[in-house]
C-alpha positions as MATLAB code, in Angstrom:
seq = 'XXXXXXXXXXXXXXXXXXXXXXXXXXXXXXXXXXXXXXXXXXXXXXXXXXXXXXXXXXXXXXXXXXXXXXXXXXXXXXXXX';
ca = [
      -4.349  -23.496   -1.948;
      -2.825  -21.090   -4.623;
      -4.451  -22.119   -7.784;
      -1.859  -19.898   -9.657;
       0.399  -21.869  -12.349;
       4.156  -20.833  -12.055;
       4.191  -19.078  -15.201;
       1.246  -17.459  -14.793;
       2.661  -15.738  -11.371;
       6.026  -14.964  -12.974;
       4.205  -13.103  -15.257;
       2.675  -11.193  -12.491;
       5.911  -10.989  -10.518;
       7.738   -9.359  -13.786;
       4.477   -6.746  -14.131;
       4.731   -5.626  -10.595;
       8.497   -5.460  -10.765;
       8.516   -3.621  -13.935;
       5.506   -1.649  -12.366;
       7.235   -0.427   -8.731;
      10.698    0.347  -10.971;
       8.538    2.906  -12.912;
       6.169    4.297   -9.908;
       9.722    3.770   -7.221;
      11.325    6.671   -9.189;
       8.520    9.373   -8.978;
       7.420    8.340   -5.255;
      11.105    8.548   -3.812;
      11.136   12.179   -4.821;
       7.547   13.593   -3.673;
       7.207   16.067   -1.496;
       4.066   14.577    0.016;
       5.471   10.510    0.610;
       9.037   11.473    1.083;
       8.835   12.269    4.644;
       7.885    8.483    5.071;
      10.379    5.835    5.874;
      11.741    4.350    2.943;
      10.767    0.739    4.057;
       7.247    1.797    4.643;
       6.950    3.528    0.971;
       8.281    0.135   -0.302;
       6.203   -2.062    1.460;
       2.682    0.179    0.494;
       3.470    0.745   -2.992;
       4.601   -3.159   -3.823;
       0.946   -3.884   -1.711;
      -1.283   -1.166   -4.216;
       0.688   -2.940   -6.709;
      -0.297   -6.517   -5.880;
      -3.780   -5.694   -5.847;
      -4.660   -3.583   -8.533;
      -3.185   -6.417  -10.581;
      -4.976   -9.039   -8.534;
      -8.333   -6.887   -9.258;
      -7.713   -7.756  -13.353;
      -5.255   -4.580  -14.293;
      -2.566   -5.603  -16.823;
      -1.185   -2.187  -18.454;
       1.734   -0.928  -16.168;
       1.149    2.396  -16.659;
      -2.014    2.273  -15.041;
      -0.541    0.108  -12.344;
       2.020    2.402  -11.368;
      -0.241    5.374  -11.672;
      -3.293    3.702   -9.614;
      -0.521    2.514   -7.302;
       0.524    6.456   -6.474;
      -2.291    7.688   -6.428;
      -3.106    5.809   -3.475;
      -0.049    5.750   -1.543;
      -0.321    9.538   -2.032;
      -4.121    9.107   -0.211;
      -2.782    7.038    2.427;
       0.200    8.693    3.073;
       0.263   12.129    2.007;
      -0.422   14.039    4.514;
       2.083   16.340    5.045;
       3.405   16.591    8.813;
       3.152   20.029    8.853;
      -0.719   20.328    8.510;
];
């Protein structure tokens, strides 16, 4: 059972949200993630999101920059190689 209070995961909801509006706008534009489906890049970045900020990170900078960083590992290999 979630032991989470409601405002307690708002709060986490509005960090992530703020968090994937500020990472959303570099990753749509890389040259390594973009030739992923759009749906997948969503899906992966709102997940690195989730659990950097489940692991105790609070400053959304660092969330949306830990949160590339490993999208960029996961899926950034470029096609061509």
């Amino acid at each position: 059972m979630d032991q989470t209070s409601p405002e307690r995961r708002q709060a986490s909801d509005s960090l992530v949200s703020t968090a994937f509006d500020k990472s959303w706008r570099f990753v749509e534009t890389d040259p390594l993630l973009r030739h992923n489906a759009k749906e997948l890049l969503r899906s992966r970045l709102r997940a690195y999101l989730e659990l950097s900020l489940r692991n105790g990170e609070q400053d959304i900078l660092h969330l949306a920059n830990r949160a590339i960083w490993k999208l960029r590992i996961e899926l950034g290999q470029r096609s061509d190689l």
